[in-house]
N, C-alpha and C positions, 0 to 999 in steps of 0.2 A: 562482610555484609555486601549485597548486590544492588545496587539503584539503580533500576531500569527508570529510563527516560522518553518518553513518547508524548505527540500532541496531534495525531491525526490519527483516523478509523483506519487505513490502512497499515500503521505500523504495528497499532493492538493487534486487527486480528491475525497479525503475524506472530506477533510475540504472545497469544493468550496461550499457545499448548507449552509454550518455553516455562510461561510463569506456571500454566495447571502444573506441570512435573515437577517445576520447585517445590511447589507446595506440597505437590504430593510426597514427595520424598525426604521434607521435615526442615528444606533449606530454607530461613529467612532471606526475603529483600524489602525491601522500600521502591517504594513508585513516585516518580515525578513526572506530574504534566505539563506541557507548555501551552497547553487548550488549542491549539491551532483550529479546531474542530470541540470546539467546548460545546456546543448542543447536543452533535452525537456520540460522545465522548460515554458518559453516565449511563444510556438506556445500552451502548456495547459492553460495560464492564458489566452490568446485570446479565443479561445474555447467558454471558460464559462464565456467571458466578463467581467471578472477581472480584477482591475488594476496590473501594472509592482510593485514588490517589492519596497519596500522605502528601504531598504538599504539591500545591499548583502554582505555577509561574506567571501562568497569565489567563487570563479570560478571554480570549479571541477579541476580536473588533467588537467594545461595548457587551460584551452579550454573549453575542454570536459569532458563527462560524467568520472566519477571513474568507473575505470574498472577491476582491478587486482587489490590484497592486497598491492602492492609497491606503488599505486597512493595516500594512505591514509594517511599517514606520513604529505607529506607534504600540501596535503587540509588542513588537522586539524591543523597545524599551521597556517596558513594562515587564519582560520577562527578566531584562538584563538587570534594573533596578532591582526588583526581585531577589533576584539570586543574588547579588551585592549582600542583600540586606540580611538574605539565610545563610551566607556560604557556613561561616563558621558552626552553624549550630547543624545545618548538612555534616560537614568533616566529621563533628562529636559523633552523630548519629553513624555514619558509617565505619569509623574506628573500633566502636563501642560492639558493635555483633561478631567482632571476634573472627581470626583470619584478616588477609587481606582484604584491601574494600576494591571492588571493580564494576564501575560505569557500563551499564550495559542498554547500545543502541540501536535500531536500526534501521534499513534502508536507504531513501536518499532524500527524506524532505529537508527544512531548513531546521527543524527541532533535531536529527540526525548529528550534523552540526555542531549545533550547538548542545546539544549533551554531552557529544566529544568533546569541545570544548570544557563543559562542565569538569569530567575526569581531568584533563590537564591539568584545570588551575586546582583540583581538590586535588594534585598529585596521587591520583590513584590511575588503576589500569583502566585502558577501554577495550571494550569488546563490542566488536562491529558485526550484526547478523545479515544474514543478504550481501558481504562484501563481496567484491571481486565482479562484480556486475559492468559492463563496460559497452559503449556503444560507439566509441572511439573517434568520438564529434563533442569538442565543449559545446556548440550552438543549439545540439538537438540529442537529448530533450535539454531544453534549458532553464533553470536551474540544476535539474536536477544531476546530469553528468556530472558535474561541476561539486556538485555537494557530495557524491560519491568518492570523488578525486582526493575530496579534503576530510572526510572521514577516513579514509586509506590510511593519511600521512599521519593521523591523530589517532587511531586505532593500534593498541598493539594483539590485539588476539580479533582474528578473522576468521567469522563462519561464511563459508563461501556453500552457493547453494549448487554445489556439481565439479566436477573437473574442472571444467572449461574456465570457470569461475576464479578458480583456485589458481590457475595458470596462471591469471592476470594481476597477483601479488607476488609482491617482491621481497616485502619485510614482516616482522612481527611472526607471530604463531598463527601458521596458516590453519583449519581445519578443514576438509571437505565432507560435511554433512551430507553429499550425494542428493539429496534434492531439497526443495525448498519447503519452509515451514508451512503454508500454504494449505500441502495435502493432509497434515493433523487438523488444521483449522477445519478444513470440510467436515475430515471427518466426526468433529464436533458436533455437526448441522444435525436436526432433526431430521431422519428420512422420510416424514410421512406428515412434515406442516405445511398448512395449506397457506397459503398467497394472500395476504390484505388486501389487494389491489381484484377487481375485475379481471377476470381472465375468456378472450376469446374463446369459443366453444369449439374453433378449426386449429389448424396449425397459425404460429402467431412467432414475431421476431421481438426481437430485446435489443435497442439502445441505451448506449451508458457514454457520454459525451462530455468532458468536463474541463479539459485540459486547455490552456490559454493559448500555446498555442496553434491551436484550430479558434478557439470564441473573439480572441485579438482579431482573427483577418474576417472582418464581415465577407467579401467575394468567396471564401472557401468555404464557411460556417453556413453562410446561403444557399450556396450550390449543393451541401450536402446535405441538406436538408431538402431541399429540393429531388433531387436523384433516389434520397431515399422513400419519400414520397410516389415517386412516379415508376420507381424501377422494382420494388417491394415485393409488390404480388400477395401478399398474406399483410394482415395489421401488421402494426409497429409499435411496440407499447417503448414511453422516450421518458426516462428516468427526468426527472424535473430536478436537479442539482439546482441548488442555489446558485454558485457562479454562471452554470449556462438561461437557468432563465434569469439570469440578469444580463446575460448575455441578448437573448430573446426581445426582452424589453428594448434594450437600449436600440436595435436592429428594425424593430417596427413587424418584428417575425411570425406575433402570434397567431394571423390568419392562415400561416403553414399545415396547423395542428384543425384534427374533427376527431369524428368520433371512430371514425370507418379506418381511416389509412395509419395517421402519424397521432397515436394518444399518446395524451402525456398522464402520467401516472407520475405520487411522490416519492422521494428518496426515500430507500430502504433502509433499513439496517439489514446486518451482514446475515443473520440465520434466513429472514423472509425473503432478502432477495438470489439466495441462492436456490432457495426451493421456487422462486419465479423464474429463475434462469435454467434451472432441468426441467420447465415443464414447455420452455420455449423451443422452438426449433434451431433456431442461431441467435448469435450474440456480435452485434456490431457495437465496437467501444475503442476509447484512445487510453483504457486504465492498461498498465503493464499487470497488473494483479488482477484483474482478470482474464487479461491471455494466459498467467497460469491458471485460475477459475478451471479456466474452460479446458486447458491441456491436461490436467489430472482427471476433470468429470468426460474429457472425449468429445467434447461440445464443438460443434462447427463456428467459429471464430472469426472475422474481419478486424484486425487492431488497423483503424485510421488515423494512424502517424505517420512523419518522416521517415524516422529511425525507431530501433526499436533495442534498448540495451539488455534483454530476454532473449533465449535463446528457445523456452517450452514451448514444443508445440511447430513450429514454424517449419513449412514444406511439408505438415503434414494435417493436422486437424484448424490450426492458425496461418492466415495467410496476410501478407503487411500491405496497405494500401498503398503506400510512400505517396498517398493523394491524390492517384491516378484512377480517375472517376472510370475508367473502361475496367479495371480490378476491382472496382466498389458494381459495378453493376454485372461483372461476370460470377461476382459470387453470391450476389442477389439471384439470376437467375438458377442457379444450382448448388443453393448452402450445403447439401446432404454425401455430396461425393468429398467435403474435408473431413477429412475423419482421422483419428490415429491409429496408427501400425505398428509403432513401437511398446514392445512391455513398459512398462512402468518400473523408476526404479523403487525398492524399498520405501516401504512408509516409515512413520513415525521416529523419523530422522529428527523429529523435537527434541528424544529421548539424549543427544547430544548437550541440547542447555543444561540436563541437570551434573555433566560435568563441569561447568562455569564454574564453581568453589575451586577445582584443582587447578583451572587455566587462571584463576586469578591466581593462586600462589605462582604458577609457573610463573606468569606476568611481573609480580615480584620480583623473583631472583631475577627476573631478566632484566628491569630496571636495578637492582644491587651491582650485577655484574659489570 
């Protein structure tokens, strides 16, 4: 039996084409959520015609999504007490499906973690998706390096998304999937659904800003909102994430935002905003998952981070800010010469999870031996 673990919109729509081919190809698993993202958790698993989780850890902060560093305290208890309270009747249920049971996680949130975790103490195998990711800085990105590091050591079967990737594992069953899960999810999306949101009638940009730390440093969070304001040239349609307009609020920001230059539109889910994001010119954003977005669709890119532990895209369709407002405003003035040059490698490198059955047995005898 397979118990995929996920508690955020980023790790499903990585893991939806993994789970569609189990399914498709007759292999049970069980799903467990840690809700990190419990609002958009439910309208994602409809989407992609997924079933509803078979048991859930936690319900985010009261409700809703985690939003701030105080909401985390008590999720994580709540997940931890939780799982105290199922482990045992987890263990039955994965024993029970026959073969090996193996724990399957991934990227690098804190549910990451702690689902690896989960396999541990259930002594079953883990399998880690998106391993091998490195950006060779604990501080940035931070958490999330850090929780890559330690899924590593808790992982024994590694789907690493490319060579490069792969290089950067030392133990366990490496596998190189050649690119990342990512490009089946697109290929999920409708090609012809049209945008919930207002759409400019000229050429028009896409902000996606969520990351803490940009929203932590008011001086940077201000300035770039400012620069994007002034230096743009076409609208700005500015995803309204929960954490960044609470970001906004707490900052006195709102008079940044009209109708003309810097709109703010609500958070998408994952098919509407990628059919908002082909219909946009460029994409400035601090998500690593969408600098791949944008390096499979060929999309002109700005990732406004320090560091960036991604390698898609970069020096050729993606270019990294490292916060240097003179590279935020040279690619404002000409988003259309990033483009990509390189072929793309093979799609539907998803088709790799539905070997997870044989990598858990390998998993096995590799713990036997």
């Amino acid at each position: 039996m397979i118990c995929v673990v996920y508690g955020t919109t980023g790790e499903l729509i990585k893991l939806a084409p993994v789970l569609d081919r189990l399914r498709k190809r007759g292999h049970t698993y069980m799903s467990v959520t840690t809700a990190q993202q419990v609002e958009q958790i439910p309208p994602l698993l409809e989407q992609f015609g997924l079933p509803a989780p078979d048991l859930w850890l936690g319900h985010g902060a009261h409700g809703r999504d985690l939003q701030t560093k105080s909401d985390i305290p008590g999720w994580l208890a709540t997940v931890v007490t939780r799982f105290a309270r199922e482990s045992r009747k987890l263990r039955r249920a994965l024993r029970s499906g026959g073969g090996r049971p193996l724990v399957l996680v991934h990227g690098d949130t804190m549910t990451t973690v702690l689902g690896a975790g989960v396999g541990r103490v259930l002594r079953t195998g883990v399998a880690h998706i998106e391993g091998g990711l490195r950006s060779y800085d604990w501080r940035n990105p931070l958490p999330e390096e850090l929780n890559r590091r330690a899924a590593s050591k808790l992982a024994l079967i590694h789907y690493a998304p490319g060579s490069w990737a792969a290089s950067n594992l030392r133990r366990g069953i490496i596998v190189d999937t050649g690119s990342n899960t990512i490009r089946d999810s697109l290929e999920m999306c409708p090609p012809d659904q049209t945008p919930p949101v207002a759409v400019p009638a000229g050429r028009f940009g896409l902000v996606s800003i969520h990351r803490q730390e940009l929203l932590d440093n008011r001086g940077l969070f201000t300035r770039t909102l400012d620069e994007l304001a002034e230096h743009a040239g076409v609208p700005l349609l500015f995803v309204d994430h929960p954490v960044t307009a609470a970001a906004i609020e707490r900052y006195g920001l709102g008079g940044r935002f009209d109708e003309e230059r810097l709109v703010c539109i609500p958070r998408l889910t994952f098919f509407p905003f990628i059919s908002l994001l082909r219909r946009s010119a460029f994409l400035i954003t601090d998500s690593g998952g969408s600098q791949e977005e944008c390096y499979y669709l060929d999309h002109p890119c700005l990732v406004h981070r320090l560091k960036t532990e991604r390698r898609e895209g970069l020096g050729e369709n993606v270019i990294l800010s490292e916060f240097d407002f003179d590279v935020l405003r040279e690619f404002l003035a000409d988003p259309e010469r990033y483009r990509g040059r390189r072929r793309l490698p093979p799609a539907a490198r998803s088709r790799r999870g539905a070997r997870l059955r044989r990598a858990g047995a390998a998993a096995g005898q590799g713990r036997q031996a």
